[in-house]
PQR file with spaces between the fields and no chain letter, atoms N, CA, C, O and H, PARSE charges and radii, in Angstrom:
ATOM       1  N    UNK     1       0.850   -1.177    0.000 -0.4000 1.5000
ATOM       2  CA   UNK     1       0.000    0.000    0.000 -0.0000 2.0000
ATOM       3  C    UNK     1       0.892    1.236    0.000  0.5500 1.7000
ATOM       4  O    UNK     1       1.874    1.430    0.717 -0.5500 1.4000
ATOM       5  N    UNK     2       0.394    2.008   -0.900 -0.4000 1.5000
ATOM       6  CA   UNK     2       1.772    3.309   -0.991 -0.0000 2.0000
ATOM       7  C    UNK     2       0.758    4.791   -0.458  0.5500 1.7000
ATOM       8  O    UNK     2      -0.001    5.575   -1.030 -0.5500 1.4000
ATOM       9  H    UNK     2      -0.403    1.851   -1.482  0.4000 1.0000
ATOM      10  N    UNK     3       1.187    4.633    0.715 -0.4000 1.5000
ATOM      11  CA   UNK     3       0.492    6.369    1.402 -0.0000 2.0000
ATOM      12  C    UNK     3       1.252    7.825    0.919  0.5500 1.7000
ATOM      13  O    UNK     3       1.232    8.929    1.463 -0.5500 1.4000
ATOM      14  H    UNK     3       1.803    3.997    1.179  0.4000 1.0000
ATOM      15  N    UNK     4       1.887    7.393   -0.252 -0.4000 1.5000
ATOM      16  CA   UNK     4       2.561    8.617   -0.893 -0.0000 2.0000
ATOM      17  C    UNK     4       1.847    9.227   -2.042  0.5500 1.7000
ATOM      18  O    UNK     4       1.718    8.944   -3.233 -0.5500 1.4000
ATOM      19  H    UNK     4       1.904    6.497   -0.694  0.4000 1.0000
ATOM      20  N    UNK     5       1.341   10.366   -1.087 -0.4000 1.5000
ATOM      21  CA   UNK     5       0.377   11.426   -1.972 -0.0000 2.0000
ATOM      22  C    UNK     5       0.662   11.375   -3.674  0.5500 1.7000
ATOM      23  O    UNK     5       1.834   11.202   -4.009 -0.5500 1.4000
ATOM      24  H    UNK     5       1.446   10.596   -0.120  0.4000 1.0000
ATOM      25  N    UNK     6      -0.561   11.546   -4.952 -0.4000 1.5000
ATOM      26  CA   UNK     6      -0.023   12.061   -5.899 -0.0000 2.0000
ATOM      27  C    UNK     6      -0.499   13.620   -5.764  0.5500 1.7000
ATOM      28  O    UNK     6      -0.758   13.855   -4.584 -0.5500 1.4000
ATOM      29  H    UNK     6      -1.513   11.686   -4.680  0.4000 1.0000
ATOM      30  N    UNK     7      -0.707   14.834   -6.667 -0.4000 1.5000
ATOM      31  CA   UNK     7      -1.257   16.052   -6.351 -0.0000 2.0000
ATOM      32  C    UNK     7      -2.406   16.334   -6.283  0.5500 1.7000
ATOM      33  O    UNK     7      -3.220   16.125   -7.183 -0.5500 1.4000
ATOM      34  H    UNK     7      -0.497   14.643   -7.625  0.4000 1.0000
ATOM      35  N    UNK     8      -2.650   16.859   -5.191 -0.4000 1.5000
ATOM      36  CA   UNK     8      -3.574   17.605   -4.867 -0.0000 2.0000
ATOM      37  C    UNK     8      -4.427   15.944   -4.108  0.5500 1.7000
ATOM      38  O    UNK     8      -5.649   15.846   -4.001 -0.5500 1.4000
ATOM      39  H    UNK     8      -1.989   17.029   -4.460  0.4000 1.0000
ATOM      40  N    UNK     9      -3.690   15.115   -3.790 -0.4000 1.5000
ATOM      41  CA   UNK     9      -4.407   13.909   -3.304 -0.0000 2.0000
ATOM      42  C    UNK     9      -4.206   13.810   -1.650  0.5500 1.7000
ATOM      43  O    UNK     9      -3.250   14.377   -1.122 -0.5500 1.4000
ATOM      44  H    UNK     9      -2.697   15.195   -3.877  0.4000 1.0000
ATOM      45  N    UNK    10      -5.344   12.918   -0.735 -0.4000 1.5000
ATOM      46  CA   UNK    10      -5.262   13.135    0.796 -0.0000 2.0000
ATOM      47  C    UNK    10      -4.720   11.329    0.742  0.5500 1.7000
ATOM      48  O    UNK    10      -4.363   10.608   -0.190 -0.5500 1.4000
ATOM      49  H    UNK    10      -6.122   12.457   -1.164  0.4000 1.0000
ATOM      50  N    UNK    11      -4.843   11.155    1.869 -0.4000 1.5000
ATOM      51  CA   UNK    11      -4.182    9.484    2.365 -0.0000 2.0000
ATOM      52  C    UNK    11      -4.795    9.920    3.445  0.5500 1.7000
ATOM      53  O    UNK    11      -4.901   11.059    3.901 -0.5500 1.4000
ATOM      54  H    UNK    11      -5.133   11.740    2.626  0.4000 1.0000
ATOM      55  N    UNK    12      -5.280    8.670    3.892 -0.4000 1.5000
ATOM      56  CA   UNK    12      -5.916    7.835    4.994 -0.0000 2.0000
ATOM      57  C    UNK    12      -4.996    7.818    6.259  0.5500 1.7000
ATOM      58  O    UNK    12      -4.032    7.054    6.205 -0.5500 1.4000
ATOM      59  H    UNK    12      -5.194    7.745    3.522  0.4000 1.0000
ATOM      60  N    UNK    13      -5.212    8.731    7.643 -0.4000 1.5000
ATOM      61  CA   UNK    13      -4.598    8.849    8.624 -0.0000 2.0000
ATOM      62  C    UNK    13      -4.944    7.365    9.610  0.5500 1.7000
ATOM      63  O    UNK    13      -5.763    7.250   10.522 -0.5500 1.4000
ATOM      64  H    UNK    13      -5.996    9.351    7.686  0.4000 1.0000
ATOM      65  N    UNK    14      -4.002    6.342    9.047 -0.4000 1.5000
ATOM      66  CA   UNK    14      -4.174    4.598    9.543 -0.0000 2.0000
ATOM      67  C    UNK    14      -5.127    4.530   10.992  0.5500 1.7000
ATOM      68  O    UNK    14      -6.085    3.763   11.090 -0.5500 1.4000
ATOM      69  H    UNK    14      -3.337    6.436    8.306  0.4000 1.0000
ATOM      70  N    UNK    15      -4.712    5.426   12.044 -0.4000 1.5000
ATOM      71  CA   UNK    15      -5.535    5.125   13.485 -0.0000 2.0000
ATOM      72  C    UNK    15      -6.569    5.666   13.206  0.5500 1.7000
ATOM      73  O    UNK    15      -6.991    4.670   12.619 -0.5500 1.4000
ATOM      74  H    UNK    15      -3.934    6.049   11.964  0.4000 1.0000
ATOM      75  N    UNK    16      -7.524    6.502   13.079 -0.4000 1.5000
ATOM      76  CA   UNK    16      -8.675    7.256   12.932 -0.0000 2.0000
ATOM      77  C    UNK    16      -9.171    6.978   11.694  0.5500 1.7000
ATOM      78  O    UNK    16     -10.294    6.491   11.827 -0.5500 1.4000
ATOM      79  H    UNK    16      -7.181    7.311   13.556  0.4000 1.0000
ATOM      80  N    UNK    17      -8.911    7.049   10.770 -0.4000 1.5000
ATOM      81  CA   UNK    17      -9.618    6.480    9.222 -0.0000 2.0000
ATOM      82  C    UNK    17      -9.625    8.169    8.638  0.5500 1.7000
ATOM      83  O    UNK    17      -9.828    8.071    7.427 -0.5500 1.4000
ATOM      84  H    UNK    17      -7.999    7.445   10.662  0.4000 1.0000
ATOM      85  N    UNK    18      -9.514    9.367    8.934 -0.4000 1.5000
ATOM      86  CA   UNK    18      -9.346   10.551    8.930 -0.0000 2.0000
ATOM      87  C    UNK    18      -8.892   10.961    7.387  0.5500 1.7000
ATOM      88  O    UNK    18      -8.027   10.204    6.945 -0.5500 1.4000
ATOM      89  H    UNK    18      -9.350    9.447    9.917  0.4000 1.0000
ATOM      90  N    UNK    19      -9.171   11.665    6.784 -0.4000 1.5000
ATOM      91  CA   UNK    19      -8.710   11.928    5.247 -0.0000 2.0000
ATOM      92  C    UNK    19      -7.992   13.218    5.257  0.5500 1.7000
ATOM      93  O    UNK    19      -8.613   14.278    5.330 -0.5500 1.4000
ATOM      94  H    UNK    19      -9.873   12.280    7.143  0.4000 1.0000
ATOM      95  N    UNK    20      -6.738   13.167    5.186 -0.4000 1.5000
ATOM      96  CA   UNK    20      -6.036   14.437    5.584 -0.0000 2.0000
ATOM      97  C    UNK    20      -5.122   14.380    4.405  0.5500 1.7000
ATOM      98  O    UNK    20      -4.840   13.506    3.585 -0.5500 1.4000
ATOM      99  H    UNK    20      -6.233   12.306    5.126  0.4000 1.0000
ATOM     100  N    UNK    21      -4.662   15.946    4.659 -0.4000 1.5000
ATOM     101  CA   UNK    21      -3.886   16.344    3.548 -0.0000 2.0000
ATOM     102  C    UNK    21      -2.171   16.118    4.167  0.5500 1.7000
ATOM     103  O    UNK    21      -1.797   16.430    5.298 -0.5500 1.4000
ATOM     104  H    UNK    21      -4.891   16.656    5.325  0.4000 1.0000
ATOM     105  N    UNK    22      -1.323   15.503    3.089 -0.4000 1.5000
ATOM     106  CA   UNK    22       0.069   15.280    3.639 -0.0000 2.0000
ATOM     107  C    UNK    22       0.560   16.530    3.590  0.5500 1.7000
ATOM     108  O    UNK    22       1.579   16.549    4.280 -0.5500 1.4000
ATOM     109  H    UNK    22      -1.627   15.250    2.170  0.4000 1.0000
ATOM     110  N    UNK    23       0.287   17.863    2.993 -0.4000 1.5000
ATOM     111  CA   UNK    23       1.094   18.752    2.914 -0.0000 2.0000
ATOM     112  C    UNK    23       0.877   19.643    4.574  0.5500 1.7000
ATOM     113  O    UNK    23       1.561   20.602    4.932 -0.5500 1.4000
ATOM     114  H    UNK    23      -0.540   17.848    2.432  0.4000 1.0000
ATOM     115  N    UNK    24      -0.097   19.086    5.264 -0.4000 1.5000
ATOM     116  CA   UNK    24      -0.735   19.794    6.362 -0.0000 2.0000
ATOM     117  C    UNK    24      -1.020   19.085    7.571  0.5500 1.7000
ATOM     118  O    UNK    24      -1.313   19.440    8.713 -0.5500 1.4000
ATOM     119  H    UNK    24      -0.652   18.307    4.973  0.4000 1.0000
ATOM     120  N    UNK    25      -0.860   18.031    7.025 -0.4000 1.5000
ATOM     121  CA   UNK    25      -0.515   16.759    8.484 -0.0000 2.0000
ATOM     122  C    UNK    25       0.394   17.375    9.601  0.5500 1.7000
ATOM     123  O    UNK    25       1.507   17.891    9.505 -0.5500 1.4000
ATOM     124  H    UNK    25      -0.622   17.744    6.098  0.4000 1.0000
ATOM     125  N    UNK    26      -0.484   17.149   10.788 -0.4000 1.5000
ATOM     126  CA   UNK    26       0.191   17.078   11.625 -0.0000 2.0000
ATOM     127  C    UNK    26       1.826   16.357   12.394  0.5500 1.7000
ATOM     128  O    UNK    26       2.621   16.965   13.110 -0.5500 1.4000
ATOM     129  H    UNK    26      -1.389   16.730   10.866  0.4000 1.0000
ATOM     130  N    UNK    27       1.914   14.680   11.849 -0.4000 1.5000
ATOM     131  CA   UNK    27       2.780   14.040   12.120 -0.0000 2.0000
ATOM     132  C    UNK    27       2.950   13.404   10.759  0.5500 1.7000
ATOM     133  O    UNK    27       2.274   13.572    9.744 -0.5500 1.4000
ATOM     134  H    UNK    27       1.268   14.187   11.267  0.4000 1.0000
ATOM     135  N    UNK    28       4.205   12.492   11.007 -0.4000 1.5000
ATOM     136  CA   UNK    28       4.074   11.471   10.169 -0.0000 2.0000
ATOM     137  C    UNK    28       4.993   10.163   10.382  0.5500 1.7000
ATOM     138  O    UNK    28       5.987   10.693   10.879 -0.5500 1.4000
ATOM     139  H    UNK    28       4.754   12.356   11.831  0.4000 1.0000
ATOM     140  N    UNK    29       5.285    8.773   10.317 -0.4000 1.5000
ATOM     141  CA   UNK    29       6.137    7.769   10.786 -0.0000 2.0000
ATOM     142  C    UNK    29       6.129    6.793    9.450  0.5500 1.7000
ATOM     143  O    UNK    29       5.209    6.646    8.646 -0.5500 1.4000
ATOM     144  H    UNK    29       4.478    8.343    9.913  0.4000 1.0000
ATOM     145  N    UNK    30       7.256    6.256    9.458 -0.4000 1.5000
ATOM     146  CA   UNK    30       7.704    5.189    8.834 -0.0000 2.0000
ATOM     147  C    UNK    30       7.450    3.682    9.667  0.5500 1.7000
ATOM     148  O    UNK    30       7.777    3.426   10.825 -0.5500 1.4000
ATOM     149  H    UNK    30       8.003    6.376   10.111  0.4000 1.0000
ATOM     150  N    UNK    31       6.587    2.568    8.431 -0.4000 1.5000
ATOM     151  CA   UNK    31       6.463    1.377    9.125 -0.0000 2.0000
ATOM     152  C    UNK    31       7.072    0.518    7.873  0.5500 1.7000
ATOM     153  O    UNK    31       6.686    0.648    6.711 -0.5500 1.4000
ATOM     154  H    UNK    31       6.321    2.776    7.490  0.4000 1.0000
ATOM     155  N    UNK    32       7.916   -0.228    8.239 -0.4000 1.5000
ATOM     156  CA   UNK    32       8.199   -1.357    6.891 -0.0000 2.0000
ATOM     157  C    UNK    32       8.546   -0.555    6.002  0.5500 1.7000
ATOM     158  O    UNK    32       7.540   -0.323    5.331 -0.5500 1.4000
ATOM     159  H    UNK    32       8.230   -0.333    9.183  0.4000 1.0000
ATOM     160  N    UNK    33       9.358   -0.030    5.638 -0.4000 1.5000
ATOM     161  CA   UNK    33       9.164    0.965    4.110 -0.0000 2.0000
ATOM     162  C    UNK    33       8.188    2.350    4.010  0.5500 1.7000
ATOM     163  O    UNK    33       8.437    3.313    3.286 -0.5500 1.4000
ATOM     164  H    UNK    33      10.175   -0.219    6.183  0.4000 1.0000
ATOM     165  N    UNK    34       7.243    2.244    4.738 -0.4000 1.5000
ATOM     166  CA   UNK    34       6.183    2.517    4.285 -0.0000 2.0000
ATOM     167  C    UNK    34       5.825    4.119    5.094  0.5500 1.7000
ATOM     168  O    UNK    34       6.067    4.082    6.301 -0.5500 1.4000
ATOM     169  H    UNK    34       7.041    1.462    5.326  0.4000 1.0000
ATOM     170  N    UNK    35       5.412    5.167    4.694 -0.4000 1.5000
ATOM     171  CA   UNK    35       5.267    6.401    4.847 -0.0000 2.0000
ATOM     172  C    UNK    35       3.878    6.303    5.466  0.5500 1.7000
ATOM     173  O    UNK    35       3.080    5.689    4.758 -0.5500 1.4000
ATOM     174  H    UNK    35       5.215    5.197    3.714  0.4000 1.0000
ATOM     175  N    UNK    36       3.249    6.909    6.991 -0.4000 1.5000
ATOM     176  CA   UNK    36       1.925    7.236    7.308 -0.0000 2.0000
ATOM     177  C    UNK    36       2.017    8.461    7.598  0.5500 1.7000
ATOM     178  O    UNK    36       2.990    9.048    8.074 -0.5500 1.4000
ATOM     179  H    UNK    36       3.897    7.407    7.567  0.4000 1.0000
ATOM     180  N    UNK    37       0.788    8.956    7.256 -0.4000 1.5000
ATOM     181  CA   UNK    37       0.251   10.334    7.862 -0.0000 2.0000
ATOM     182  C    UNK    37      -0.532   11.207    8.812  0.5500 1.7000
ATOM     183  O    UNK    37      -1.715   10.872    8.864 -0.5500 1.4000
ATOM     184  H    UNK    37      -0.002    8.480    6.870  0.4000 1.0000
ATOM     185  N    UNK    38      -0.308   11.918    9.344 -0.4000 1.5000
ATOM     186  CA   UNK    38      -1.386   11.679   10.683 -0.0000 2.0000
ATOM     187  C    UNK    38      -2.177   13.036   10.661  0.5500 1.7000
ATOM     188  O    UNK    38      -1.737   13.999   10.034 -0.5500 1.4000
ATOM     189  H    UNK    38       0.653   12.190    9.302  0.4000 1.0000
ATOM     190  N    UNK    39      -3.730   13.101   11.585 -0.4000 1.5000
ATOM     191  CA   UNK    39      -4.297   14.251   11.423 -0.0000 2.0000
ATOM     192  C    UNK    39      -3.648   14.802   12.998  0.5500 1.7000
ATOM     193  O    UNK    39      -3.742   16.007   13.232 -0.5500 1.4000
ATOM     194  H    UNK    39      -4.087   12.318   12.095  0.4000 1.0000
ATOM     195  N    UNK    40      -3.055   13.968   13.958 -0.4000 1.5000
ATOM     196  CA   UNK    40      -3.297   14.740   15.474 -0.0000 2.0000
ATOM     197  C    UNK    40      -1.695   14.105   15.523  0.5500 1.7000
ATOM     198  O    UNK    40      -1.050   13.384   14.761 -0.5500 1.4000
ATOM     199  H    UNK    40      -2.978   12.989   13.767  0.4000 1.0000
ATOM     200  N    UNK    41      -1.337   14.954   17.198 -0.4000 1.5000
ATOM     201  CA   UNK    41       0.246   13.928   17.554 -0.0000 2.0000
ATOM     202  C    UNK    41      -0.554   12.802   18.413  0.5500 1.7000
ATOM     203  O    UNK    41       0.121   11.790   18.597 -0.5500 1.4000
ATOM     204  H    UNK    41      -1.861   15.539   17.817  0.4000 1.0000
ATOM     205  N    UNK    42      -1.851   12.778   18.972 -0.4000 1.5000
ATOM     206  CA   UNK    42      -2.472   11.503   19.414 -0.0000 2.0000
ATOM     207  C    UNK    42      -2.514   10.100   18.584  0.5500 1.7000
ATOM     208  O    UNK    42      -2.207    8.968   18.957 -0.5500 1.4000
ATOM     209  H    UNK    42      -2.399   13.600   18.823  0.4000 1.0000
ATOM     210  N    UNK    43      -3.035   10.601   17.244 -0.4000 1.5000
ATOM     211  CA   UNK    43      -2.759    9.466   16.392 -0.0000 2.0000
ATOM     212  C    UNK    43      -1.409    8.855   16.140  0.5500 1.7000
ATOM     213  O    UNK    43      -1.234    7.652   15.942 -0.5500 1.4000
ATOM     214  H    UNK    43      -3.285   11.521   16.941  0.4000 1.0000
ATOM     215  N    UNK    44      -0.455    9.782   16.162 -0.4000 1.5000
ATOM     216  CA   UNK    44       0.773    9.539   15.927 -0.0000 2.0000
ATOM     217  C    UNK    44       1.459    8.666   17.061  0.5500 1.7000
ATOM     218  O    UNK    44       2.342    7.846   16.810 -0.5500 1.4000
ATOM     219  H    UNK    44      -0.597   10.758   16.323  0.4000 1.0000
ATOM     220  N    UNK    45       1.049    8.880   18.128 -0.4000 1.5000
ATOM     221  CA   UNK    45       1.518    8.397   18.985 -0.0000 2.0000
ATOM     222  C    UNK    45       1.056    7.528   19.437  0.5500 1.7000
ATOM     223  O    UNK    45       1.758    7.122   20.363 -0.5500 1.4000
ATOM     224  H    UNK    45       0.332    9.546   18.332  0.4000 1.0000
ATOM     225  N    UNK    46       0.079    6.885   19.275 -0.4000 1.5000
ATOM     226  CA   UNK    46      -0.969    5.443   18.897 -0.0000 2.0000
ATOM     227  C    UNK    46      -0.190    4.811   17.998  0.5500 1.7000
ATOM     228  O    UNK    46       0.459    3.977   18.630 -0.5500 1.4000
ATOM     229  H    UNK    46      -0.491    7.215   18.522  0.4000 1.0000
ATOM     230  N    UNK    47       0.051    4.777   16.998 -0.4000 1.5000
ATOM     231  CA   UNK    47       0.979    4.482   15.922 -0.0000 2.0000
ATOM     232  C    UNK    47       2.098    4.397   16.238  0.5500 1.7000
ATOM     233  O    UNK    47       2.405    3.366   15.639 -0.5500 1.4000
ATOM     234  H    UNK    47      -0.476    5.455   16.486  0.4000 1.0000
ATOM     235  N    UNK    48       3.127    4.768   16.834 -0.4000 1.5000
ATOM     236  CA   UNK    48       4.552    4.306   16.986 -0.0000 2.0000
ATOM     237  C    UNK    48       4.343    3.774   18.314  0.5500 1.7000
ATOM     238  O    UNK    48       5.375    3.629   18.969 -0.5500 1.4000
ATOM     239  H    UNK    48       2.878    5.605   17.320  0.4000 1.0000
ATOM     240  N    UNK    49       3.050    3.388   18.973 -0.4000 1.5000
ATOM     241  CA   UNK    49       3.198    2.618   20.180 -0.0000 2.0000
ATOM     242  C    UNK    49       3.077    1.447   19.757  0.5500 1.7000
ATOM     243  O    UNK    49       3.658    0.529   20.336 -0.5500 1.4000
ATOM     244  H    UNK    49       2.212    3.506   18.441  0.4000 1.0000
ATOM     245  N    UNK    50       2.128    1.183   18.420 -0.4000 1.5000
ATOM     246  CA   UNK    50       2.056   -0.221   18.142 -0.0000 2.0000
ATOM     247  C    UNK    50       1.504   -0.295   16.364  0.5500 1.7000
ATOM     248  O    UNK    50       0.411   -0.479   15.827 -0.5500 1.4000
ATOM     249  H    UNK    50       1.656    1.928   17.950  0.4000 1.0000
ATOM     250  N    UNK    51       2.960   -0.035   15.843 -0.4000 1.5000
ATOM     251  CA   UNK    51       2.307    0.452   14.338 -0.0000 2.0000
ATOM     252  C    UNK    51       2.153   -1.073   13.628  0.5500 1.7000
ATOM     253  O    UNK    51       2.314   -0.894   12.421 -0.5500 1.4000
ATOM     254  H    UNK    51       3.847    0.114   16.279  0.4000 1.0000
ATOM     255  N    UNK    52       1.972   -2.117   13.826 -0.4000 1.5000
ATOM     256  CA   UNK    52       1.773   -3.408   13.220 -0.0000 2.0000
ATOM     257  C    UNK    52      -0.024   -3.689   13.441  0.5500 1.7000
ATOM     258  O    UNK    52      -0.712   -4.638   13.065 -0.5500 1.4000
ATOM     259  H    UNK    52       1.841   -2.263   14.807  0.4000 1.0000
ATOM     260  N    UNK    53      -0.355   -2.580   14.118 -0.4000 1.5000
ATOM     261  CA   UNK    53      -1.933   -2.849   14.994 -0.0000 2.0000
ATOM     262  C    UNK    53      -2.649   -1.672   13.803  0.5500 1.7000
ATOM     263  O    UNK    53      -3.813   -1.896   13.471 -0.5500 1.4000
ATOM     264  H    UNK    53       0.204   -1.809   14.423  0.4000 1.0000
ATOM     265  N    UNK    54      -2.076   -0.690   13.313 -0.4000 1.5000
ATOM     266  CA   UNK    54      -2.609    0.143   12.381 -0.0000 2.0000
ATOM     267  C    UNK    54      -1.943    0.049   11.157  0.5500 1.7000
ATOM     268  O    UNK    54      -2.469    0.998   10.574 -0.5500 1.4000
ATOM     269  H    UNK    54      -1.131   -0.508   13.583  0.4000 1.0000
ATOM     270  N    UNK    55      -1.371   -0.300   10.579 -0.4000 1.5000
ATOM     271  CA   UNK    55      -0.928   -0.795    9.231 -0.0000 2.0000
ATOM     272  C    UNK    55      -1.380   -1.932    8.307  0.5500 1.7000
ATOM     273  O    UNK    55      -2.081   -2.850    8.732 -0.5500 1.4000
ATOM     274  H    UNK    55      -0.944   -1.070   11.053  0.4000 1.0000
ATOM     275  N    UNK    56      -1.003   -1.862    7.153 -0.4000 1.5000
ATOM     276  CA   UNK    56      -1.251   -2.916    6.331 -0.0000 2.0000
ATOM     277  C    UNK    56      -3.055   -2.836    6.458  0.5500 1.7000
ATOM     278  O    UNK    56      -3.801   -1.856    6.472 -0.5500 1.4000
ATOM     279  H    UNK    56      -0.434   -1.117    6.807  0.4000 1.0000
ATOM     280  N    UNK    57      -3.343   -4.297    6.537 -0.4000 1.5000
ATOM     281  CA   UNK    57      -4.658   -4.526    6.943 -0.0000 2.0000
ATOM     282  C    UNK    57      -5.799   -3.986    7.782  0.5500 1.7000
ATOM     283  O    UNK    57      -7.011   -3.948    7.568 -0.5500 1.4000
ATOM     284  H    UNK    57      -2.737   -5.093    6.525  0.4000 1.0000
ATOM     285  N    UNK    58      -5.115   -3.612    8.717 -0.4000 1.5000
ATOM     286  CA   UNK    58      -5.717   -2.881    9.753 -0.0000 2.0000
ATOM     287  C    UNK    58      -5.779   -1.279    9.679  0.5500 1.7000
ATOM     288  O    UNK    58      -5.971   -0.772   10.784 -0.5500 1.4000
ATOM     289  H    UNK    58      -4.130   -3.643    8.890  0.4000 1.0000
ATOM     290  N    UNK    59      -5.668   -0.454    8.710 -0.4000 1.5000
ATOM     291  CA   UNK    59      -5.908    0.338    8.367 -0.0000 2.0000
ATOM     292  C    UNK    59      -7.470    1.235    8.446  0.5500 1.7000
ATOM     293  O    UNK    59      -8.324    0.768    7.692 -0.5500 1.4000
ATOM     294  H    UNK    59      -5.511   -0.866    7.812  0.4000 1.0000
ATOM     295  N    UNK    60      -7.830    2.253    9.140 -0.4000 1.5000
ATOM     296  CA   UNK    60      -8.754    2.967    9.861 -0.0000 2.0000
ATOM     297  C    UNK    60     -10.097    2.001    9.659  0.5500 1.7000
ATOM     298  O    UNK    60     -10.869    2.270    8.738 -0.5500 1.4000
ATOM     299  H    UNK    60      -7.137    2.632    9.753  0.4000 1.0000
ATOM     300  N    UNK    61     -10.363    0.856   10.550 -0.4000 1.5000
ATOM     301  CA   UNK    61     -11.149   -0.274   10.651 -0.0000 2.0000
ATOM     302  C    UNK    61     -12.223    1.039   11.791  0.5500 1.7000
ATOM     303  O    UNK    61     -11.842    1.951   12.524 -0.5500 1.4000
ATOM     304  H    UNK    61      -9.737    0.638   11.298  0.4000 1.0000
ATOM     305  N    UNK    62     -13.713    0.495   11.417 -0.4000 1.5000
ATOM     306  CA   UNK    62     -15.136    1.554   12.127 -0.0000 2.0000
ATOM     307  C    UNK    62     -14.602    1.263   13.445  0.5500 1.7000
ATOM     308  O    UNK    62     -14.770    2.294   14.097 -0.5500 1.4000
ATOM     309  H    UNK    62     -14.023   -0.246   10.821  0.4000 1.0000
ATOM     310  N    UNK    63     -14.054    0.399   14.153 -0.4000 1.5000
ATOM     311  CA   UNK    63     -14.099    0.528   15.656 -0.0000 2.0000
ATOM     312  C    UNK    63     -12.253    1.188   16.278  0.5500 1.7000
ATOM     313  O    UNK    63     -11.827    1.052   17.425 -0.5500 1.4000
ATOM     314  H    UNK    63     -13.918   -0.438   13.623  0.4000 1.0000
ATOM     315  N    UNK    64     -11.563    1.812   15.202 -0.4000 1.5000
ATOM     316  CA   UNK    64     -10.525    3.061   15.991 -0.0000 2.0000
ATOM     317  C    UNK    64     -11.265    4.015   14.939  0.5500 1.7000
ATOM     318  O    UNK    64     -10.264    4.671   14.650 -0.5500 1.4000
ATOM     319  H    UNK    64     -11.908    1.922   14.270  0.4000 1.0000
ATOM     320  N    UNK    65     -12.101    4.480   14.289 -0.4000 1.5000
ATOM     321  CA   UNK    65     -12.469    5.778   13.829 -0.0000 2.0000
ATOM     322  C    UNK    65     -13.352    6.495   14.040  0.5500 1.7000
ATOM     323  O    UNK    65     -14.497    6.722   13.647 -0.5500 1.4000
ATOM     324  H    UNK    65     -12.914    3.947   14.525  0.4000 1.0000
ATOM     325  N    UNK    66     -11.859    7.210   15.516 -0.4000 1.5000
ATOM     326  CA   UNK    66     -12.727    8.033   16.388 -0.0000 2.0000
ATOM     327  C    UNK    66     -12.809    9.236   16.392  0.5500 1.7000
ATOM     328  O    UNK    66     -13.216    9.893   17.350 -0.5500 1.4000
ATOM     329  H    UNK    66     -10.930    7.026   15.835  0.4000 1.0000
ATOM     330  N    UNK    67     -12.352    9.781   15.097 -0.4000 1.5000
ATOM     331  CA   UNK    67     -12.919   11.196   14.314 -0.0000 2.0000
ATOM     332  C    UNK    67     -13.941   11.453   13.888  0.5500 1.7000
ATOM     333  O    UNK    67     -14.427   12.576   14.028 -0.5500 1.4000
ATOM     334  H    UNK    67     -12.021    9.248   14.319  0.4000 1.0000
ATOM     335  N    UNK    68     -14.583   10.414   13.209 -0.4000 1.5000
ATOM     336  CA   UNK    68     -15.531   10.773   12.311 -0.0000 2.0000
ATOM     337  C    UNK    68     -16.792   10.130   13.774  0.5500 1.7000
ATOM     338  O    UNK    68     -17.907   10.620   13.953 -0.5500 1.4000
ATOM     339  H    UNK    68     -14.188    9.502   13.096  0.4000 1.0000
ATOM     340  N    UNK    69     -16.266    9.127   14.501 -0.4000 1.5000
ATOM     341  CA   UNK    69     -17.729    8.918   15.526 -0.0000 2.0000
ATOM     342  C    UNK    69     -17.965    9.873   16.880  0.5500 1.7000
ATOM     343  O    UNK    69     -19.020    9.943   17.510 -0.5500 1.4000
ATOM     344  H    UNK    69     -15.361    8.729   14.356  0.4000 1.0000
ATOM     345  N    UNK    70     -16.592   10.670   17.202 -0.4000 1.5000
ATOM     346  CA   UNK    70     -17.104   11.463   17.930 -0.0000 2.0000
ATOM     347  C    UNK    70     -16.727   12.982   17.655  0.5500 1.7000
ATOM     348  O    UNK    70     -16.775   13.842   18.535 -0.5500 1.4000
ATOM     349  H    UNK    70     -15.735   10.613   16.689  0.4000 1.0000
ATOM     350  N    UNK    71     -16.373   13.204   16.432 -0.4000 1.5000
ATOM     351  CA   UNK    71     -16.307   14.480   16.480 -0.0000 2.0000
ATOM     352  C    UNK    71     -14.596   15.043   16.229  0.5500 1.7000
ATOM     353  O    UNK    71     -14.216   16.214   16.214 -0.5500 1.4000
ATOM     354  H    UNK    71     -16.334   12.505   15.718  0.4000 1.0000
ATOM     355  N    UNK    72     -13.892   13.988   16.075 -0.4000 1.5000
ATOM     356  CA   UNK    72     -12.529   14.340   16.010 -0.0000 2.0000
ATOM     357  C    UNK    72     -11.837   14.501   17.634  0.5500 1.7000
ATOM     358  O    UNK    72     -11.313   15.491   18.146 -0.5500 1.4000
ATOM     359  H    UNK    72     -14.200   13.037   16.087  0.4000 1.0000
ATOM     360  N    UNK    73     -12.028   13.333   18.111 -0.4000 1.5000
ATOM     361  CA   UNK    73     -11.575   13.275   19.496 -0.0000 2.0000
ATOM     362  C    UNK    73     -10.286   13.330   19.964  0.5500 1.7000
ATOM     363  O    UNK    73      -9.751   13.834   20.951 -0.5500 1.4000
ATOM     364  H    UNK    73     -12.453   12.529   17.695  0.4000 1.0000
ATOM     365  N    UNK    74      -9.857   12.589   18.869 -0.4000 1.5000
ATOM     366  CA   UNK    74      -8.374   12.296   18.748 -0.0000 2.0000
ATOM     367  C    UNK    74      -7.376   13.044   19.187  0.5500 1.7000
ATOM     368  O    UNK    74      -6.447   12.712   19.924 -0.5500 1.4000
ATOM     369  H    UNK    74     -10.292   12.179   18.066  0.4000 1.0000
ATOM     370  N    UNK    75      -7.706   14.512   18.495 -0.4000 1.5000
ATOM     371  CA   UNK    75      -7.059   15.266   18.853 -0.0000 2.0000
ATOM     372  C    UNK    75      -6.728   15.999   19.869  0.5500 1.7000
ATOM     373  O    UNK    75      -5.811   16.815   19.770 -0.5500 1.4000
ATOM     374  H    UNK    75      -8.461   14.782   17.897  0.4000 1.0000
């Protein structure tokens, strides 16, 4: 899965399911190769606590997307 923006394109913030822009992201971490983007440093830091739990497959699954169910909590 390649989270590397083309223009004017958003990527999927992996913990929250969040559609954010990379040029305006808050954070961002490397897993496997692989570039994520984040909307909060909460998400971010969810993510380098256990980035094998939000990557790959597990990518913003309805029960961590807790932006869009409560309002952008995350942050």
């Amino acid at each position: 899965m390649n989270h590397l923006p083309k223009t004017n394109a958003t990527v999927t913030d992996p913990v929250c399911g969040m559609a954010i822009d990379p040029a305006t992201a808050v954070g961002s971490s490397r897993h496997d190769g692989e570039k994520y983007y984040f909307c909060s440093r909460g998400c971010e830091t969810k993510f380098d606590s256990a980035p094998a739990t939000y990557s790959g497959a597990a990518v913003a699954t309805t029960a961590n997307a807790s932006c869009y169910s409560t309002g952008h909590s995350c942050c």
